[in-house]
C-alpha positions as a printed NumPy array, in Angstrom:
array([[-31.506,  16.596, -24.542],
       [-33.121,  17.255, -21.352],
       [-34.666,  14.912, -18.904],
       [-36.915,  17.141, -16.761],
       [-38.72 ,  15.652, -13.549],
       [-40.591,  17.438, -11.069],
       [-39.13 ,  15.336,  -8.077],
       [-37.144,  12.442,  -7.79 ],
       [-39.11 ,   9.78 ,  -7.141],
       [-38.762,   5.694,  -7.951],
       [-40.138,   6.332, -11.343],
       [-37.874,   9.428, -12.145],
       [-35.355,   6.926, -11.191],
       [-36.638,   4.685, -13.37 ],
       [-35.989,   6.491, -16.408],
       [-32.614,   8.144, -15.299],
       [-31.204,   4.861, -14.699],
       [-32.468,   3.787, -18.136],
       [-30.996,   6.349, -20.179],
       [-27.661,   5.062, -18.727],
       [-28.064,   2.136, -19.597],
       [-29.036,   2.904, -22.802],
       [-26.033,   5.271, -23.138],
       [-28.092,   7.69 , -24.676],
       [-26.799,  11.268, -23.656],
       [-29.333,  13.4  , -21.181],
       [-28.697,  16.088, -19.227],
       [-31.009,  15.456, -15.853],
       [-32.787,  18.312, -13.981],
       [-34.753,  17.797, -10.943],
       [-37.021,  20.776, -10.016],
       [-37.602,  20.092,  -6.594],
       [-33.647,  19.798,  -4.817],
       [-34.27 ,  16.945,  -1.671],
       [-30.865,  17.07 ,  -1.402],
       [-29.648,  13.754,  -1.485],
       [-30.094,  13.314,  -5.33 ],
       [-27.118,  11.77 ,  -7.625],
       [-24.19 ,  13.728,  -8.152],
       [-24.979,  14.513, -12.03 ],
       [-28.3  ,  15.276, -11.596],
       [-28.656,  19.6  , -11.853],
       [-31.325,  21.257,  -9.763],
       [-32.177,  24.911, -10.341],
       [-30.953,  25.384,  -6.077],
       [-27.594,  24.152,  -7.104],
       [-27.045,  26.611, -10.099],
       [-28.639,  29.78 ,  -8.723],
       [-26.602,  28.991,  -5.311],
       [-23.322,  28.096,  -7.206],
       [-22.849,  25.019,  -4.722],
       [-19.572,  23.616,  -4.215],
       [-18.524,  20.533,  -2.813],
       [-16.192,  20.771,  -0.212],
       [-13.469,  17.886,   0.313],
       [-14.717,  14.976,   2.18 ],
       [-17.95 ,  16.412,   2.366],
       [-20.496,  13.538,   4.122],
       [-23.933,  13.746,   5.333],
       [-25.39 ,  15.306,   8.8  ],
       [-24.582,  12.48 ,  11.901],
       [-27.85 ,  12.797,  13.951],
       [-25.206,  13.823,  17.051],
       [-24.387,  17.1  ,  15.294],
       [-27.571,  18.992,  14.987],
       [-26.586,  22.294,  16.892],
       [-29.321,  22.571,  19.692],
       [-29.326,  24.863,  23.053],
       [-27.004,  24.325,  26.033],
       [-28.449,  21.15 ,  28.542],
       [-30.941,  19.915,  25.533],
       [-30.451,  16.278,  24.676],
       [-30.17 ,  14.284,  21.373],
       [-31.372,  10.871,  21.579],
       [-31.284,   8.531,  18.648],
       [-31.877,   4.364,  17.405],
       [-31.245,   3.515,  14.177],
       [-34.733,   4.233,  12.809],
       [-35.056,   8.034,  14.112],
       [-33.598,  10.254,  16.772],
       [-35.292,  13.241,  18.472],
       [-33.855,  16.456,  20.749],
       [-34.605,  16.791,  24.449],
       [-35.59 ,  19.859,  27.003],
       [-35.95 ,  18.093,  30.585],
       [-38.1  ,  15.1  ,  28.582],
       [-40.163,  17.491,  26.325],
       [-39.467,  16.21 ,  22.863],
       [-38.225,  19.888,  20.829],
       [-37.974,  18.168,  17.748],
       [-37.762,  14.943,  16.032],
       [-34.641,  14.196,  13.201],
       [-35.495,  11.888,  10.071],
       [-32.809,  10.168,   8.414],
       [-32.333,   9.155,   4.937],
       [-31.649,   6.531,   3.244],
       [-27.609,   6.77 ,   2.619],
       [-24.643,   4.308,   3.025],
       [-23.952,   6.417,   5.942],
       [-25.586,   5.082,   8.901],
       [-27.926,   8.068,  10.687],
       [-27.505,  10.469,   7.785],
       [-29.546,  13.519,   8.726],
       [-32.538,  14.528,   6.197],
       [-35.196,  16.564,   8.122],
       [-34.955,  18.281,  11.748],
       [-38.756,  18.642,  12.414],
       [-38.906,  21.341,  15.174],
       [-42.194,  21.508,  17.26 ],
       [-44.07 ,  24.094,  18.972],
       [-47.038,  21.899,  21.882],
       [-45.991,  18.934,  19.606],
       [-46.971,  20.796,  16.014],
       [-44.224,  21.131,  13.447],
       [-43.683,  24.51 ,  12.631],
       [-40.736,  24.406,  10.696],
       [-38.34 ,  22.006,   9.383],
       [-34.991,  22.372,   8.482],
       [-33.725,  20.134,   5.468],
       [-30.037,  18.501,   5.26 ],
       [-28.57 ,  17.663,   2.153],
       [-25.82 ,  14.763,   1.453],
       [-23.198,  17.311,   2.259],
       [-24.418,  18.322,   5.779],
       [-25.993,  21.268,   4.562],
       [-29.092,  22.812,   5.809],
       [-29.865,  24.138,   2.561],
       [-33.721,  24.486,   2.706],
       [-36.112,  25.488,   5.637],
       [-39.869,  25.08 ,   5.459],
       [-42.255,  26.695,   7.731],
       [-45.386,  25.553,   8.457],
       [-48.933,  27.08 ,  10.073],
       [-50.392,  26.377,  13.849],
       [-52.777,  24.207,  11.646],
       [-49.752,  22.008,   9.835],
       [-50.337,  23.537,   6.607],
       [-47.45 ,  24.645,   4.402],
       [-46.393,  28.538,   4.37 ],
       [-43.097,  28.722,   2.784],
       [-40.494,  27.466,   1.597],
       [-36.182,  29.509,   2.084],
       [-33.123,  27.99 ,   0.336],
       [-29.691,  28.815,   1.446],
       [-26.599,  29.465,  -0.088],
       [-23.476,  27.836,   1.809],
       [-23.058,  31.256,   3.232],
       [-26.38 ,  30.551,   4.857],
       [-28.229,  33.341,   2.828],
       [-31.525,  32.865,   1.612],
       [-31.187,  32.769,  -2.019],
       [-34.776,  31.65 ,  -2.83 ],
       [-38.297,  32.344,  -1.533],
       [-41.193,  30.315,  -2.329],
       [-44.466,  31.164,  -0.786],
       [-46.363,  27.759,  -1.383],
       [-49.957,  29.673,  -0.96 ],
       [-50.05 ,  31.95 ,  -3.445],
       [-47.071,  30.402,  -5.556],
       [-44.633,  33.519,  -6.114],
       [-41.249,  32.336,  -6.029],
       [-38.434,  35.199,  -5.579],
       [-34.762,  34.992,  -6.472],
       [-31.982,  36.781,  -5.342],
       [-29.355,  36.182,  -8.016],
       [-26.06 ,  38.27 ,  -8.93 ],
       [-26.708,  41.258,  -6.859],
       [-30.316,  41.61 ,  -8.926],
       [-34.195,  40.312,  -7.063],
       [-36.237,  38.215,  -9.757],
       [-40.269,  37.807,  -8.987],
       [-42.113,  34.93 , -10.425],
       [-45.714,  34.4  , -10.038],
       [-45.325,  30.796, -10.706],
       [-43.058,  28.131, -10.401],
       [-43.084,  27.205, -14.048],
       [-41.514,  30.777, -15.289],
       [-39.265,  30.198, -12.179],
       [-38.102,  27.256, -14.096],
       [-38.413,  28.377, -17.559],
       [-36.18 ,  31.18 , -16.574],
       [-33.756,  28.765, -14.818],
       [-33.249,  27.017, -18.475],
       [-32.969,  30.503, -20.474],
       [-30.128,  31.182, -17.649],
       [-28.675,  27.708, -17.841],
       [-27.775,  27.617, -21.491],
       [-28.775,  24.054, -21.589],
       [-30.509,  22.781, -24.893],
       [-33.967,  22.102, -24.54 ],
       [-34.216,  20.977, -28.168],
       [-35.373,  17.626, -27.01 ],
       [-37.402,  17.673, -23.272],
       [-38.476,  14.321, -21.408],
       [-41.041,  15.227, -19.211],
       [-43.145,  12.177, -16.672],
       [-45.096,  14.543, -15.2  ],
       [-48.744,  16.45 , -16.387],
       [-47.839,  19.326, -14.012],
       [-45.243,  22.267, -13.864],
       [-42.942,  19.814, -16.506],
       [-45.419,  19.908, -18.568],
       [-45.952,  23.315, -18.115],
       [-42.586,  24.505, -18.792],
       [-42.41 ,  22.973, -22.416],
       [-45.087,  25.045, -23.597],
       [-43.206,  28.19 , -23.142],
       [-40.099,  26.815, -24.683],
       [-38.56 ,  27.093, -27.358],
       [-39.046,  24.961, -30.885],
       [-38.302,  21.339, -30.074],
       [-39.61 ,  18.113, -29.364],
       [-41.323,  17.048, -25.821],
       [-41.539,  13.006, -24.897],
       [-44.312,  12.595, -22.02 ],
       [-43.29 ,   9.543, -20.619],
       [-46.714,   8.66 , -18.655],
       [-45.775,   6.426, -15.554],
       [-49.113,   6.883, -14.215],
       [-52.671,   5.551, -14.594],
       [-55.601,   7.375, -16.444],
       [-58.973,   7.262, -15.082],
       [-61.943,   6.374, -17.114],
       [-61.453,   9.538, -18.926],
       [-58.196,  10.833, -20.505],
       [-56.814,  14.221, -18.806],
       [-57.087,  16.893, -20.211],
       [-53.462,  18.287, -20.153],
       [-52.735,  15.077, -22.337],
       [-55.314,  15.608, -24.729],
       [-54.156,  18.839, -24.976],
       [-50.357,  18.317, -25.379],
       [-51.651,  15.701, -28.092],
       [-53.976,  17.983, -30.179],
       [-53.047,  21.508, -29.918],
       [-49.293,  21.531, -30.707],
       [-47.494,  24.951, -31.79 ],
       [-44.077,  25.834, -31.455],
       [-43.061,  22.235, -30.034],
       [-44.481,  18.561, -31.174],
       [-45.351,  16.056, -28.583],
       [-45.155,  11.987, -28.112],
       [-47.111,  10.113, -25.324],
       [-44.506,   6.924, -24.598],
       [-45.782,   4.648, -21.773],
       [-43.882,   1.841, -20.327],
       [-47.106,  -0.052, -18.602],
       [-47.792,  -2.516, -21.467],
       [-51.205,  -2.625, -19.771],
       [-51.739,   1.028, -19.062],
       [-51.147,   1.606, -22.973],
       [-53.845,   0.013, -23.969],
       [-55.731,   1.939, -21.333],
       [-54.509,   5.129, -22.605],
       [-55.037,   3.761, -26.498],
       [-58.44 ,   2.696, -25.881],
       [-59.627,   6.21 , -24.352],
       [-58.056,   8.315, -26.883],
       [-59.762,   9.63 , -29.861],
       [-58.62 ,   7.539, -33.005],
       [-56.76 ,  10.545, -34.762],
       [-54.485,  10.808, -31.419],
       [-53.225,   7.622, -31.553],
       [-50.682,   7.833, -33.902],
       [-48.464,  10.039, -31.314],
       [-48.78 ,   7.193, -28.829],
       [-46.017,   4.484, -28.295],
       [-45.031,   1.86 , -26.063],
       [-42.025,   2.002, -24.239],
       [-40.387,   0.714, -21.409],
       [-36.685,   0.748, -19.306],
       [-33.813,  -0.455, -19.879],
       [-32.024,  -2.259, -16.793],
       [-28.526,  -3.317, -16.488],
       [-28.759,  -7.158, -14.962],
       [-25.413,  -7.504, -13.161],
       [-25.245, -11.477, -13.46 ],
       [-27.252, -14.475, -14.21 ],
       [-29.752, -16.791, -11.787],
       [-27.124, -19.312, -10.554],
       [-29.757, -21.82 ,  -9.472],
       [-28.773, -22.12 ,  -5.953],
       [-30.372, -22.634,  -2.95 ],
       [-28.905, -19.472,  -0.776],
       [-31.827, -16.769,   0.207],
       [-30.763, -13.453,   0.888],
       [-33.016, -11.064,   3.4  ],
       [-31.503,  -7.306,   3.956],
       [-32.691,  -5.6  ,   6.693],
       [-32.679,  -2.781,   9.598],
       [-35.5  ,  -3.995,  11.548],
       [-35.357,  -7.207,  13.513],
       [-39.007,  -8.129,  12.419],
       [-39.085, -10.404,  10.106],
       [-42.746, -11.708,   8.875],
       [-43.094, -15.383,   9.526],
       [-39.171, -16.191,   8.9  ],
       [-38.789, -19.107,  11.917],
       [-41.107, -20.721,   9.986],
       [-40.068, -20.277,   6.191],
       [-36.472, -21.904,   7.718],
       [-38.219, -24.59 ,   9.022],
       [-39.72 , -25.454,   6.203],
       [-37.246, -25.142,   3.826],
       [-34.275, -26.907,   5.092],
       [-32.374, -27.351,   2.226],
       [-32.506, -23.638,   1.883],
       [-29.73 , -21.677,   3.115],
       [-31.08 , -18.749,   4.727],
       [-28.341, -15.581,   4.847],
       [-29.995, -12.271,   6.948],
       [-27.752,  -9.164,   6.641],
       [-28.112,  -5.707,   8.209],
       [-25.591,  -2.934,   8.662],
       [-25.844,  -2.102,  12.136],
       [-25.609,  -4.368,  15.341],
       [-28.452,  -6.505,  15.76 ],
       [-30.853,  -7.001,  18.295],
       [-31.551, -10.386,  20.39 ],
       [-34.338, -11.364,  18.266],
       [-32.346, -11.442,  15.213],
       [-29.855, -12.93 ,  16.5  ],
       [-31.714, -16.035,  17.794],
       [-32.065, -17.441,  14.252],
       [-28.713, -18.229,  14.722],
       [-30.034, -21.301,  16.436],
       [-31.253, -22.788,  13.237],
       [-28.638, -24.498,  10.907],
       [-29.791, -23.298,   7.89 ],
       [-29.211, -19.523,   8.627],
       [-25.891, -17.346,   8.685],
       [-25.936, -13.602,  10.404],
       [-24.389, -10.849,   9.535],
       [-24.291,  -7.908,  11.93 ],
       [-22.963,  -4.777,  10.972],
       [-21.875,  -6.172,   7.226],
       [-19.165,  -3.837,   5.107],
       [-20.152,  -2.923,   1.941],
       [-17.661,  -6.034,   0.455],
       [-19.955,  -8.487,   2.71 ],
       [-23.51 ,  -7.159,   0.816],
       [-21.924,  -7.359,  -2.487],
       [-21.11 , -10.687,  -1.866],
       [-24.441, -11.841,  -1.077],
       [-25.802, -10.4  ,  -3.882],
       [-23.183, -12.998,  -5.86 ],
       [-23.773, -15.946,  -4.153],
       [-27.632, -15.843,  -3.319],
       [-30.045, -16.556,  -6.25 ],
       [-33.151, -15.658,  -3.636],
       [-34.569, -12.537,  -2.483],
       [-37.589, -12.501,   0.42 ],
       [-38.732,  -9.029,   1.264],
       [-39.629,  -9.75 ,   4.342],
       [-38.623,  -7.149,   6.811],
       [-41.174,  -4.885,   8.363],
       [-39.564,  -1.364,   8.04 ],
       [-37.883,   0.396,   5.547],
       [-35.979,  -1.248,   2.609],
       [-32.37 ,  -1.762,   3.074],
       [-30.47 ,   0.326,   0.354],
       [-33.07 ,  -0.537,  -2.505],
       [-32.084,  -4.001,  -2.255],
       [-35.205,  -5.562,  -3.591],
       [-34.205,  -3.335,  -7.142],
       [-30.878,  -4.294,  -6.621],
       [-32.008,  -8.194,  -6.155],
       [-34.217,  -7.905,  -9.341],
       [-30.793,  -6.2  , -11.261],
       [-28.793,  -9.694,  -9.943],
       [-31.974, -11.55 , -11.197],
       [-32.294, -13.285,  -7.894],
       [-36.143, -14.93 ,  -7.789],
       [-38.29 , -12.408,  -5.673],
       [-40.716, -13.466,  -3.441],
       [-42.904, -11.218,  -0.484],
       [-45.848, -10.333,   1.411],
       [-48.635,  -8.165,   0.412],
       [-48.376,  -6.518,   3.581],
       [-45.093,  -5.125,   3.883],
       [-43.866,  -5.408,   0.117],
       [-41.274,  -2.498,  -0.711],
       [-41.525,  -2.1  ,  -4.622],
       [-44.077,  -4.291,  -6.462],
       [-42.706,  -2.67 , -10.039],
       [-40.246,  -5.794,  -9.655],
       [-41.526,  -8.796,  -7.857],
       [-44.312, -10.52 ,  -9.983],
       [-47.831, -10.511,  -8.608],
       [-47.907, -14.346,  -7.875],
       [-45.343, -14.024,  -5.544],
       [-46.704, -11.73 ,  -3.46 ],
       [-48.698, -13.778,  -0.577],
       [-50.494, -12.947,   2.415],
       [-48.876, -13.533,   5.731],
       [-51.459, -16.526,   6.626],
       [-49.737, -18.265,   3.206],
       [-46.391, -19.031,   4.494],
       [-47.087, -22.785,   3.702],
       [-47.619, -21.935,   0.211],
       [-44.792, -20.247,  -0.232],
       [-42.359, -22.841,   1.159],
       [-43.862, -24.872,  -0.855],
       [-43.247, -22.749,  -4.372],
       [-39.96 , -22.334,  -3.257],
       [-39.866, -25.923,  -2.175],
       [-40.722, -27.171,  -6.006],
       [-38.633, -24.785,  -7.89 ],
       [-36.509, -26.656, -11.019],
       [-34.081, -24.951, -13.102],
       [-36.128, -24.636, -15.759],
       [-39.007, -22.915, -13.859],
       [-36.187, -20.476, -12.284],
       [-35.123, -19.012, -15.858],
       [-38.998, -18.958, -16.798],
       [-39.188, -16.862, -13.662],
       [-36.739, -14.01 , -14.268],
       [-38.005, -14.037, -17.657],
       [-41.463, -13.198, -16.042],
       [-39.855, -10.884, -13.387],
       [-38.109,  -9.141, -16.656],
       [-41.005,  -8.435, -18.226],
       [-43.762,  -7.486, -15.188],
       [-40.999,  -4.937, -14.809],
       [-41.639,  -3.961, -18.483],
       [-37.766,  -3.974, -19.487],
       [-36.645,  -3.548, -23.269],
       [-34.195,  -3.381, -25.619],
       [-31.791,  -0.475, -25.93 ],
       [-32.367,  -0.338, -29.413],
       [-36.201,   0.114, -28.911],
       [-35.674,   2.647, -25.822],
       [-33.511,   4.897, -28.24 ],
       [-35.752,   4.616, -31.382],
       [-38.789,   5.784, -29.031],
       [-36.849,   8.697, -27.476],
       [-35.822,   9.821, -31.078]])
């Protein structure tokens, strides 16, 4: 069984995390290789490249991009860019690893237009190099071996991909036989393919072998059904096909647009998550963060004294952070180990996703996997899959939110995570496996 996703996004994470938890055997494959992607996941890059990780491999520090004698390198915690007597030559974009200033992207500029960008992976790496046109438009696309040879060619205009592979050159005029091929080479048994995606995925089932494809649709149909769907529903050869959707909502979308005969190959479906302990009912509120704005906090303390406020953020933090500490009712913790967040995660029972910025090592998923109580504003909300849609307020609403949070019993706490459990449409193993089968 094959789990096949285009990229790597939340929802690919979604279900890859799910079959784990399910313990249902799946060999993942990501098409397109960002480079920071789980260790068991399998990219085509890392099998036609043969990668190796080296001993103590670690991620890029921002301080080690190689740049010319007297240029600069000047970096917060947010972003860093490279100097020539105050010209800015190119600006570095992190990601989003334990390791703090983990190079993703070098972004080199030519009058202040990106023309190409080198790409890091989680092994410091510059596997991939993209080069783009005077008018920011995509060209092509190089991967590199770790003997720095380009391996792969992808012109991203008219779509050929080339491989150099064992001494032999392989043309493709599309990514899809790029991939197909990839599989043939792979040996890996495509019997049973899990696609979420109505593009090259997609694609590359129909020239497979006999088998069985899952669509599992994590997107939203317009008023009309597309027509990739209605074809992988009605015109079925050598492989048959299932539509599973995990949206309770969007499946009754999806039913009510589809021609009666179809529906039979429709079910619902959903994820499996793995909740790491239960709602303790206390009053401690953890906030994660790596920016020191935090939407209308002084006054959510102030309002909720019997609250416990806890603010944690891996790096040092800056004076306007550190001024809560004037309040009684919050604890700091600058520059917290990994033992410090865990704990948190044990002893608070709520989560406000608060913090302008990015999110803080996925800790809102990781607060809705401790089944803390979510709550948020609509303006800076990092993943709305898990925090339930009345809990969501505007900034202007911080009264009314104290005051939920003010009011909350026992009782209306379990109610809650049973709510949170099922906006994020979570089901039984049992069911997850019967649907995949």
């Amino acid at each position: 069984m094959i789990n096949l996703f285009y990229v790597f996004n939340k929802a690919s994470l979604e279900l890859y995390q799910s079959f784990k938890n399910a313990r249902l055997s799946a060999t993942t494959v990501v098409v397109e290789d960002s480079g920071f992607l789980p260790a068991d996941i399998l990219t085509p890059y890392l099998f036609f490249s043969d990668f190796k990780v080296e001993p103590h491999a670690r991620p890029k520090f921002f301080n080690e991009i190689k740049v010319p004698e007297f240029w600069e390198i000047h970096g917060s915690n947010q972003v860093a860019n490279i100097y020539n007597l105050g010209e800015v030559k190119a600006n570095i974009q992190y990601h989003s690893h334990p390791q703090p200033r983990a190079v993703h992207k070098v972004e080199w500029l030519d009058k202040n237009s990106v023309r190409f960008v080198d790409i890091y992976n989680q092994y410091g790496h510059r596997f991939s190099q993209e080069v783009y046109s005077s008018e920011g438009k995509r060209l092509f696309k190089s991967y590199y071996n770790q003997k720095n040879e380009e391996i792969i060619y992808e012109n991203l205009v008219t779509q050929q991909v080339i491989l150099k592979w064992k001494q032999k050159e392989y043309i493709f005029d599309s990514k899809t036989k790029f991939v197909q091929f990839y599989l043939e080479e792979s040996g890996m048994d495509d019997s049973v393919l899990n696609i979420n995606s109505l593009g090259i995925p997609y694609f590359v089932s129909i020239g497979l072998g006999q088998g069985h494809t899952n669509l599992i649709w994590q997107e939203q149909v317009n008023d009309n059904i597309p027509g990739n769907m209605l074809n992988m529903l009605s015109v079925q050869n050598n492989r048959t096909y299932t539509l599973l959707i995990p949206d309770r909502n969007e499946y009754e979308r999806v039913i009510s647009r589809l021609p009666h005969a179809l529906t039979a190959k429709v079910k619902p479906f959903g994820y499996v998550y793995h909740f790491k302990r239960n709602q303790q009912y206390s009053k401690n509120v953890l906030i994660a963060t790596n920016s020191d704005q935090l939407i209308n906090f002084a006054a959510i303390a102030e309002q909720c004294p019997e609250y416990t406020f806890h603010i944690v953020a891996i790096t040092e933090m800056s004076n306007t952070l550190i001024q809560y500490d004037q309040y009684k009712n919050v604890k700091l913790y600058p520059k917290a180990s990994k033992a410090t967040f865990n704990h948190l995660f044990e002893i608070c029972d709520v989560y406000l996703d608060i913090n302008k910025g990015n999110e803080l090592h996925s800790a809102v998923r990781r607060a809705f996997n401790s089944n803390l109580i979510i709550f948020s504003f609509v303006s800076i909300a990092h993943n709305k899959d898990v925090i339930l849609k009345e809990h969501i307020f505007e900034e202007t609403q911080v009264t009314e939110l104290t005051r939920y949070m003010n009011q909350l019993t026992e009782e209306q706490r379990d109610h809650l995570i049973e709510l949170q459990h099922r906006h994020a449409n979570h089901i039984k193993i049992s069911n997850f496996i019967d649907a995949i089968k």
